[in-house]
RODO-2510 file (C-alpha; in nm, 4 decimals, decimal comma):
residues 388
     n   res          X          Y          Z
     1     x    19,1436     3,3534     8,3865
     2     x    18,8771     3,3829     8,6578
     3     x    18,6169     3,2064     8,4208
     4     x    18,7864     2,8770     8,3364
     5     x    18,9033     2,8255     8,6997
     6     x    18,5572     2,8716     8,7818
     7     x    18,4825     2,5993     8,4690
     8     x    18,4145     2,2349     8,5861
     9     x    18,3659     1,9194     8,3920
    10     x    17,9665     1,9484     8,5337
    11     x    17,9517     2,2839     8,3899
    12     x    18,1241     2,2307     8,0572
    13     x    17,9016     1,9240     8,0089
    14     x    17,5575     2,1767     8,1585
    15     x    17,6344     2,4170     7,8424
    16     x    17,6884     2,1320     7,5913
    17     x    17,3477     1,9569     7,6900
    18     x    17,2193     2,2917     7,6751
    19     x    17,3090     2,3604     7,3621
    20     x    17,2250     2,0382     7,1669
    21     x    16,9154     2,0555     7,3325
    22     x    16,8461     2,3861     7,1896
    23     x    16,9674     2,2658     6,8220
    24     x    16,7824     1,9575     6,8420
    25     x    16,4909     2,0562     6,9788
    26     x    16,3864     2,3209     6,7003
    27     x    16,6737     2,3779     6,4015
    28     x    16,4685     2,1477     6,2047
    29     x    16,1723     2,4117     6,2097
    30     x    16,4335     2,6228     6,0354
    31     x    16,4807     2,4039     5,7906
    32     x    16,1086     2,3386     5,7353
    33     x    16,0413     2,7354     5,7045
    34     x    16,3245     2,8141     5,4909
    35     x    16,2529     2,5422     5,1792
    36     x    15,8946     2,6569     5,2577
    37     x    15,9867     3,0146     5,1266
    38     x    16,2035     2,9028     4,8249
    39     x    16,5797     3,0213     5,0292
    40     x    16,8863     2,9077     4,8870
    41     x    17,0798     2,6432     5,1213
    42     x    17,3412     3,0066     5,1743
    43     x    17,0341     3,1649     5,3146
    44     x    16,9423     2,8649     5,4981
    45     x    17,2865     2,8492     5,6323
    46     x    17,3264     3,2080     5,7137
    47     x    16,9965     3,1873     5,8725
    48     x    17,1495     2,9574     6,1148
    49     x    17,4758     3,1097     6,1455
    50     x    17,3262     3,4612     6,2617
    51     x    17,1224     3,3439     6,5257
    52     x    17,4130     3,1154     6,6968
    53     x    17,6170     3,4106     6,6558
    54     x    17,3828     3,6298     6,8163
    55     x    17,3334     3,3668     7,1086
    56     x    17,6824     3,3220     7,1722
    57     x    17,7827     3,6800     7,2025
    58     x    17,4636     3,7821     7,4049
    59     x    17,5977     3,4232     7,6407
    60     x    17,8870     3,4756     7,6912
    61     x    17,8976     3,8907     7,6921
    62     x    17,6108     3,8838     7,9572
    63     x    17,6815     3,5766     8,1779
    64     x    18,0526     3,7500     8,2058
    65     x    17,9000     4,1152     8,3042
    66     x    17,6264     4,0055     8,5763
    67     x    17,8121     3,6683     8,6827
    68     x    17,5163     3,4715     8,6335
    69     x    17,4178     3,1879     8,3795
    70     x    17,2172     3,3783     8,1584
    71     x    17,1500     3,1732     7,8386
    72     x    17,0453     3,3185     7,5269
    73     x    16,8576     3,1566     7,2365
    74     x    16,6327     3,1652     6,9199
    75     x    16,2734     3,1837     6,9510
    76     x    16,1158     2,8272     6,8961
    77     x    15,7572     2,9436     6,8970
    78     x    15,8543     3,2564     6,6388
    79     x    16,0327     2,9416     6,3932
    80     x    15,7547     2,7500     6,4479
    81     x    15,5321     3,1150     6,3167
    82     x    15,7503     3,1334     6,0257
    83     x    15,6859     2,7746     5,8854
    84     x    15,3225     2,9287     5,7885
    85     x    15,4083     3,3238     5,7410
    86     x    15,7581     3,3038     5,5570
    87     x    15,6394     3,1780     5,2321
    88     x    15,3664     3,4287     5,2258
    89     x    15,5509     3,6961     5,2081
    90     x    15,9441     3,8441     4,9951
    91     x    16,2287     3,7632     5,1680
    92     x    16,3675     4,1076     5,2064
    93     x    16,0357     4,2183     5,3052
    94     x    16,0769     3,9167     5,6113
    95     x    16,4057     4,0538     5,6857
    96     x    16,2446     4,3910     5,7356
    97     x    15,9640     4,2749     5,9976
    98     x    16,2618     4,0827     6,1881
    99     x    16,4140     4,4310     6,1818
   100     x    16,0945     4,5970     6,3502
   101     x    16,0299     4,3100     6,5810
   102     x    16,4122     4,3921     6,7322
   103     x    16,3313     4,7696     6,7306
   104     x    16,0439     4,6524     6,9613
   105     x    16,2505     4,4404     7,1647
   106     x    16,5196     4,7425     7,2213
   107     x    16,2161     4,9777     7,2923
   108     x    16,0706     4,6987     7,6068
   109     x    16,4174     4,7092     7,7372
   110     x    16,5522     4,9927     7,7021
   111     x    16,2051     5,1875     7,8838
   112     x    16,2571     4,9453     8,1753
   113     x    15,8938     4,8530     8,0822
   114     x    15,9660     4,4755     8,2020
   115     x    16,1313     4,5021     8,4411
   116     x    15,8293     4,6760     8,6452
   117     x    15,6015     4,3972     8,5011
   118     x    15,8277     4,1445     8,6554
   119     x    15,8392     4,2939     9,0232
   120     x    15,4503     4,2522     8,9835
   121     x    15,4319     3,9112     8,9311
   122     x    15,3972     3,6863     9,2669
   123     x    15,6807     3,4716     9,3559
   124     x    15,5273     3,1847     9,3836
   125     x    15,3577     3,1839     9,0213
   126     x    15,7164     3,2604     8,8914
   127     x    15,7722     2,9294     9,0275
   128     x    15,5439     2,7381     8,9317
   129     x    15,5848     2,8990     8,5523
   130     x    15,9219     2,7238     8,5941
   131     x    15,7985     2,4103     8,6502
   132     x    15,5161     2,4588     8,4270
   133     x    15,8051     2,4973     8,1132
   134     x    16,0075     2,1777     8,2173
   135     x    15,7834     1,9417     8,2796
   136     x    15,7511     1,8746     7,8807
   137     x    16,0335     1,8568     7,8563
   138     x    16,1342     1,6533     8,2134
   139     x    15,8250     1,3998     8,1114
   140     x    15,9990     1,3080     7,7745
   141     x    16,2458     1,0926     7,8926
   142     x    15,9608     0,8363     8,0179
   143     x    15,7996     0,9126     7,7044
   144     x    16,1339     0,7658     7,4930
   145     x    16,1687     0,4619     7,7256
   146     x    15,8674     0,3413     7,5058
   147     x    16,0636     0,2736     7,1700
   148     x    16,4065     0,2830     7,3144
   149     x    16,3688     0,1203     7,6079
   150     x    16,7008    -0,0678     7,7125
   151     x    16,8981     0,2785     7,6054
   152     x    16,6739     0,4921     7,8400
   153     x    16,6523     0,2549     8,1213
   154     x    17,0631     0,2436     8,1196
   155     x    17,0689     0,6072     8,1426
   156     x    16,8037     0,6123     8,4244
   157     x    17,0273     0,4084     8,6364
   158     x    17,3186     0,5530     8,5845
   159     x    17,1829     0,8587     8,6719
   160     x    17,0610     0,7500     8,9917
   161     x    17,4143     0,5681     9,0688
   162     x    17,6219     0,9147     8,9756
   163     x    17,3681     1,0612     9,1779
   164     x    17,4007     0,8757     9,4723
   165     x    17,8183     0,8277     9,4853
   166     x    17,9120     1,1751     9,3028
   167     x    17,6283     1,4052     9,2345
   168     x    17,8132     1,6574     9,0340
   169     x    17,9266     1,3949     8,7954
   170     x    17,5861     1,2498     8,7711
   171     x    17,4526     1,4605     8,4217
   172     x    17,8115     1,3766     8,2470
   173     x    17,8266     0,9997     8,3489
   174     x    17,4898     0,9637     8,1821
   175     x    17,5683     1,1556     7,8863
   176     x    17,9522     0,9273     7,8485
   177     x    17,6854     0,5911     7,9186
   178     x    17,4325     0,6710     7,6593
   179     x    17,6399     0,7758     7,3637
   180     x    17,8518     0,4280     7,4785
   181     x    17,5404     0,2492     7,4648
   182     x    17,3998     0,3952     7,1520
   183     x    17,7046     0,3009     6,9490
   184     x    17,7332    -0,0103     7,1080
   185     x    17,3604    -0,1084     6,9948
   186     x    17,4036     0,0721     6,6217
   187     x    17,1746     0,3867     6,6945
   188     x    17,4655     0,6207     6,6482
   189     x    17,4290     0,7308     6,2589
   190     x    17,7462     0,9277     6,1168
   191     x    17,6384     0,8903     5,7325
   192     x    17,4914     1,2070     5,6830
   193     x    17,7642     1,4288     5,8109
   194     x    18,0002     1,6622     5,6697
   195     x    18,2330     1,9440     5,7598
   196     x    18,1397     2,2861     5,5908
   197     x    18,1910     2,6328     5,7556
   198     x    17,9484     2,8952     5,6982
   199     x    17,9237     3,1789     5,4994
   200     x    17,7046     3,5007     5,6078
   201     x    17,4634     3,6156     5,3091
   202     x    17,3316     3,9834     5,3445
   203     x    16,9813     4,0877     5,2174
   204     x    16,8664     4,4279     5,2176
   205     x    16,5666     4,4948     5,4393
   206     x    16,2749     4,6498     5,2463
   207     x    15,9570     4,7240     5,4835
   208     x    15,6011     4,6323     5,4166
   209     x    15,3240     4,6939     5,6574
   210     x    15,1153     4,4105     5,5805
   211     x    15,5003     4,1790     5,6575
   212     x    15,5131     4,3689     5,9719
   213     x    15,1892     4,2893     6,0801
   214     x    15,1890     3,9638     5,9960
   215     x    15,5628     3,8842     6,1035
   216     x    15,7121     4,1767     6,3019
   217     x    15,4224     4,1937     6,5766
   218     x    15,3687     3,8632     6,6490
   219     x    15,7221     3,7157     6,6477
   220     x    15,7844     4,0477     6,9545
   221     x    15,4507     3,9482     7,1541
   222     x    15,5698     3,5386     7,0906
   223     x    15,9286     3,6510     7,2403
   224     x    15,7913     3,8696     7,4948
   225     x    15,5539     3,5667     7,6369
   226     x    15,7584     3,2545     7,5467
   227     x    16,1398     3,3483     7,5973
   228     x    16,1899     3,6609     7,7853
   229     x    15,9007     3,6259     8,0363
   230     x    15,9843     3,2585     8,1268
   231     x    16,3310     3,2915     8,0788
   232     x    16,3557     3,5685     8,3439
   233     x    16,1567     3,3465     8,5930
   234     x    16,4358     3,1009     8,5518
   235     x    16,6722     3,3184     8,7369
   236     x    16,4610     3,4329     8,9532
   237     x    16,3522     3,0566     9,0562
   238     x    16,7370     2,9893     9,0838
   239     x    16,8265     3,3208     9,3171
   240     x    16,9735     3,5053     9,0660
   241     x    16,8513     3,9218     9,0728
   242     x    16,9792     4,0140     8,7056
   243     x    16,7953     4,3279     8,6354
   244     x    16,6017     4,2371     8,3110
   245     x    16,5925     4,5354     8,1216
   246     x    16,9648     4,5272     8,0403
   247     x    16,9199     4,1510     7,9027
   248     x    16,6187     4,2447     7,7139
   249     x    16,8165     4,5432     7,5340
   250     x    17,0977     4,3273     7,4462
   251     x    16,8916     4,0580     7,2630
   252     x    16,7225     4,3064     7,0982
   253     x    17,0047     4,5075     6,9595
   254     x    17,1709     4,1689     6,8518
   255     x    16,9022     4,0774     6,6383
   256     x    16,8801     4,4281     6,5103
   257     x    17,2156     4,3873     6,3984
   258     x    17,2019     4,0607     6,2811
   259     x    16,8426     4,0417     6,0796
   260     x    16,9801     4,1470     5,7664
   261     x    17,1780     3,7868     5,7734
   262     x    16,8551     3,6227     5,8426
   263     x    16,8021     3,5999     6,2427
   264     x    16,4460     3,6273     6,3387
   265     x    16,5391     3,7366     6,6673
   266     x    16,7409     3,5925     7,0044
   267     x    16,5716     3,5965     7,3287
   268     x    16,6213     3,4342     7,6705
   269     x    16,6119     3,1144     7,6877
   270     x    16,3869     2,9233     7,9866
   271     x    16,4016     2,5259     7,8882
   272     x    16,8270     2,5597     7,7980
   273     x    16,8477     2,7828     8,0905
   274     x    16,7370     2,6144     8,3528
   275     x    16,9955     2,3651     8,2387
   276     x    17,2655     2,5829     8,3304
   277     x    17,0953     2,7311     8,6298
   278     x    17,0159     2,4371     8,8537
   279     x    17,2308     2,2920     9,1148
   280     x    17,3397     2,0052     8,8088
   281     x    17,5813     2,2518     8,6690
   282     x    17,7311     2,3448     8,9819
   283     x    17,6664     2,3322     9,3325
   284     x    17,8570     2,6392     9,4392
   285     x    17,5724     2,8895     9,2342
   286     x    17,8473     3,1289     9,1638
   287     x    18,0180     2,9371     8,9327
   288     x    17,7300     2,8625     8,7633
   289     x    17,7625     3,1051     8,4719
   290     x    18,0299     2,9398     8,3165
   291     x    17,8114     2,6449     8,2090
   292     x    17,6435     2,9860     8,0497
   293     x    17,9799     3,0676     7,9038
   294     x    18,0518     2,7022     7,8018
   295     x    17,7059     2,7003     7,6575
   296     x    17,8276     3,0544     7,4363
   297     x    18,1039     2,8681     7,3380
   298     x    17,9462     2,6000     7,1849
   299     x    17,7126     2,7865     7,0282
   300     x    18,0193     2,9791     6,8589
   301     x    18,1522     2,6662     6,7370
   302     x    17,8218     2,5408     6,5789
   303     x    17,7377     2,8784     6,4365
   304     x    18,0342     2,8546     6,2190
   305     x    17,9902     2,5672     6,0754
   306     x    17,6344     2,6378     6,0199
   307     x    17,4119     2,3560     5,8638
   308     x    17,6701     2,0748     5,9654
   309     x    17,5656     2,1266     6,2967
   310     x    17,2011     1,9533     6,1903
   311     x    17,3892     1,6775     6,1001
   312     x    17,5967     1,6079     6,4061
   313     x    17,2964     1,5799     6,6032
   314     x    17,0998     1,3913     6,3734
   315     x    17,3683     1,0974     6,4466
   316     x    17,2124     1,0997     6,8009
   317     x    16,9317     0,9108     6,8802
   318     x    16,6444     1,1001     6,9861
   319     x    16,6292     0,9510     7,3254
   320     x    16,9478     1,0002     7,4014
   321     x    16,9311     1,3646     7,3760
   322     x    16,5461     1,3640     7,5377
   323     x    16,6526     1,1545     7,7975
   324     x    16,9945     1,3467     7,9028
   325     x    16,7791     1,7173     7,8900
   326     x    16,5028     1,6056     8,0814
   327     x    16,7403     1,4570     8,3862
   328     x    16,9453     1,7948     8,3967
   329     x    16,6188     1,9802     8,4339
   330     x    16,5042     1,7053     8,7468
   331     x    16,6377     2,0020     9,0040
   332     x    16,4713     2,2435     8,8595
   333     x    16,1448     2,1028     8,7941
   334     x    16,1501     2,0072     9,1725
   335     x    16,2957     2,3451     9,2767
   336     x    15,9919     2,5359     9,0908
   337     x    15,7114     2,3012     9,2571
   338     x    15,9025     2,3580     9,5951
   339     x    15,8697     2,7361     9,5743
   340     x    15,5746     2,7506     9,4116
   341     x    15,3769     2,5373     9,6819
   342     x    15,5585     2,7550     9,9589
   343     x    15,2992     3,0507    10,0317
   344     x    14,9747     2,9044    10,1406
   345     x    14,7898     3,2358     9,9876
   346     x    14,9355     3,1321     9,6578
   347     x    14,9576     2,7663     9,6239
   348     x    14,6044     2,7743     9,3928
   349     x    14,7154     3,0295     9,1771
   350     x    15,0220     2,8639     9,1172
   351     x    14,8667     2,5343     9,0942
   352     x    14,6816     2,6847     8,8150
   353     x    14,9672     2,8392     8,6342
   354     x    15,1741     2,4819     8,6504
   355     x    14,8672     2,3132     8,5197
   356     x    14,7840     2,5418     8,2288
   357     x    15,1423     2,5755     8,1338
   358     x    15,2357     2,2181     8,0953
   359     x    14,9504     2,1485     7,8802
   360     x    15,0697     2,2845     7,6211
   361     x    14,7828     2,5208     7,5387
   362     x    14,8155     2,7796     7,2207
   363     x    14,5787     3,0120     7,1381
   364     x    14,6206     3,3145     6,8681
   365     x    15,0025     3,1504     6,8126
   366     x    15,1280     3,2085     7,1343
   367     x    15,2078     2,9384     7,3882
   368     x    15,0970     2,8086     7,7488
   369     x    15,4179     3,0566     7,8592
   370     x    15,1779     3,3046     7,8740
   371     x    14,8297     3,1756     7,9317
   372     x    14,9926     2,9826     8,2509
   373     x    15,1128     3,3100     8,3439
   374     x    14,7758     3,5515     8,2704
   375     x    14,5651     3,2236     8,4181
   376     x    14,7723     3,2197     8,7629
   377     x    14,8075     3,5943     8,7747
   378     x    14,3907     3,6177     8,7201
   379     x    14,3617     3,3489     9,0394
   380     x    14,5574     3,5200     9,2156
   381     x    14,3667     3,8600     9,1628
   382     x    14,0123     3,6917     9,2165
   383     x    14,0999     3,4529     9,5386
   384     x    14,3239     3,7257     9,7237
   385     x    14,2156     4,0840     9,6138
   386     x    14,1200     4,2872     9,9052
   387     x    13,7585     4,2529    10,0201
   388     x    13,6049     4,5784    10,0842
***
């Protein structure tokens, strides 16, 4: 019973922001790639039920053994892929290079491969990597007061009120005064939505070297440098010493298991993380992994009910759910610059990793994850290698 008197109404709120942020922010890429390659609404479906599945065991299973909020989730970047590769190729030939890409991911983790990369990486680039991923995100709520302006402003200030007279009530006070607001100015939109559980479709995997190439490789390299890489940094920006191999194995062997039903892989999550990791979700940071758990359990709930999840969120407005995501990540963004800036030797390096990252730079299909990280790591070599 440990875990639910550890539970507060900050951290049950942390894991459902989390979560909706993580189903708003991408499912409709799902959606996009699936009637791209011809799949049945089942497929579509089970698609969508595999990979919450996979996230919620993974959540709650790990946050439970290590005591920490680690948050699982679907690869954004790797749905994003898919939109372009998916139709190009047979289904069950898909499924197979979703089945290699896991085999990859269990081979990283279970080597302990990245977990010696990780001790090589300077603290204070980790850091600013951190703040690098969140300030997208963080900026988007100024971004939404543009066409939405009364709702965000509300939300602002309420913010800044909970924050002032009861800090750990400060994210769900928001969330309670913007959905209040939104129905009380028409933007809530319940039209579209249904009730339907979902039903798990299995498709043979059939391999094809050309679908591996194409698909397997690149959705492992997009997962290595856009979840796992950034989503480890979380923790370590937040304190938290998980050894990384272990979480790397289990994502990997859940989306081995789970590919056949059409999950293109689970990964860490940074962006959702960080929501569950920051002083928001709890103050006392051991009892921040049951946001984590809450966030699990949320994710078990959507997963089987599949597509109607889409349609619950779509009755948000978008700056609601913007505008709630980016004020839950305020403590981390400023906890990342605050570390990062920290060691004098590696305030430009990180400077350049924060600056590369939030630009959102992609080259060769992988994100400014990585490029933030290889550009800092590079300044860091040239500016403080030894002189001979």
């Amino acid at each position: 019973m440990r875990p639910f008197a550890d539970s507060s109404v900050s951290t049950i709120v942390a894991g459902f922001v989390a979560m909706m942020t993580g189903y708003t922010s991408s499912l409709v890429l799902m959606f996009q790639a699936g009637q791209a390659a011809h799949l049945t609404d089942a497929q579509i479906s089970s698609w969508i039920w595999a990979l919450s599945i996979g996230m919620a065991v993974c959540t709650i299973g790990l946050s439970l053994r290590y005591r920490a909020p680690i948050v699982v989730a679907w690869s954004t970047p790797g749905a994003a892929l898919l939109v372009t590769s998916l139709p190009n190729v047979a289904y069950a030939d898909a499924i197979g290079a979703f089945v290699v890409c896991a085999l990859l991911l269990c081979a990283v983790g279970l080597t302990g491969w990245f977990d010696t990369l990780m001790k090589r990486i300077p603290a204070g680039i980790a850091a600013a990597l951190l703040a690098g991923i969140l300030f997208e995100i963080g900026i988007e709520i100024f971004r939404a007061a543009q066409y939405q302006t009364a709702l965000v402003v509300v939300m602002f200030f309420t913010y800044l009120l909970a924050k002032r007279l009861a800090p750990r009530y400060a994210i769900p006070a928001t969330l309670v005064a913007g959905v209040a607001l939104a129905g009380a100015l028409g933007l809530l939109d319940f039209s579209r939505f249904h009730v339907a559980l979902a039903h798990p479709v299995f498709t043979m995997p059939s391999f094809s070297l050309s679908a591996a190439i194409s698909i397997g490789v690149p959705l492992f390299i997009v997962a290595m440098a856009s979840q796992n890489v950034p989503g480890i940094a979380v923790l370590r920006a937040d304190g938290y010493t998980t050894p990384s191999a272990p979480l790397i194995s289990a994502t990997g062997i859940a989306s081995l298991v789970l590919a056949p039903f059409g999950s293109h892989g689970v990964n860490l999550a940074a962006i959702t993380a960080a929501i569950c990791t920051g002083r928001e979700a709890h103050e006392n940071r051991d009892k921040r992994y049951t946001a984590a758990l809450w966030c699990g359990i949320f994710y078990l709930i959507a997963g089987t009910f599949g597509a109607t999840i889409a349609a619950l969120f779509a009755a948000f407005p978008k700056a609601l759910v913007v505008s709630v995501a980016a004020l839950a990540l305020f403590g981390s963004i400023m906890s990342g610059l605050t570390n990062a800036m920290q060691d004098a030797r590696q305030r430009e390096p990180a400077l350049v990793t924060f600056m590369v990252t939030a630009s959102g730079l992609t080259l060769l299909s992988i994100g400014p994850a990585f490029w933030g990280l290889i550009a800092g790591v590079a300044t860091h070599l040239v500016l403080n290698a030894r002189r001979t």
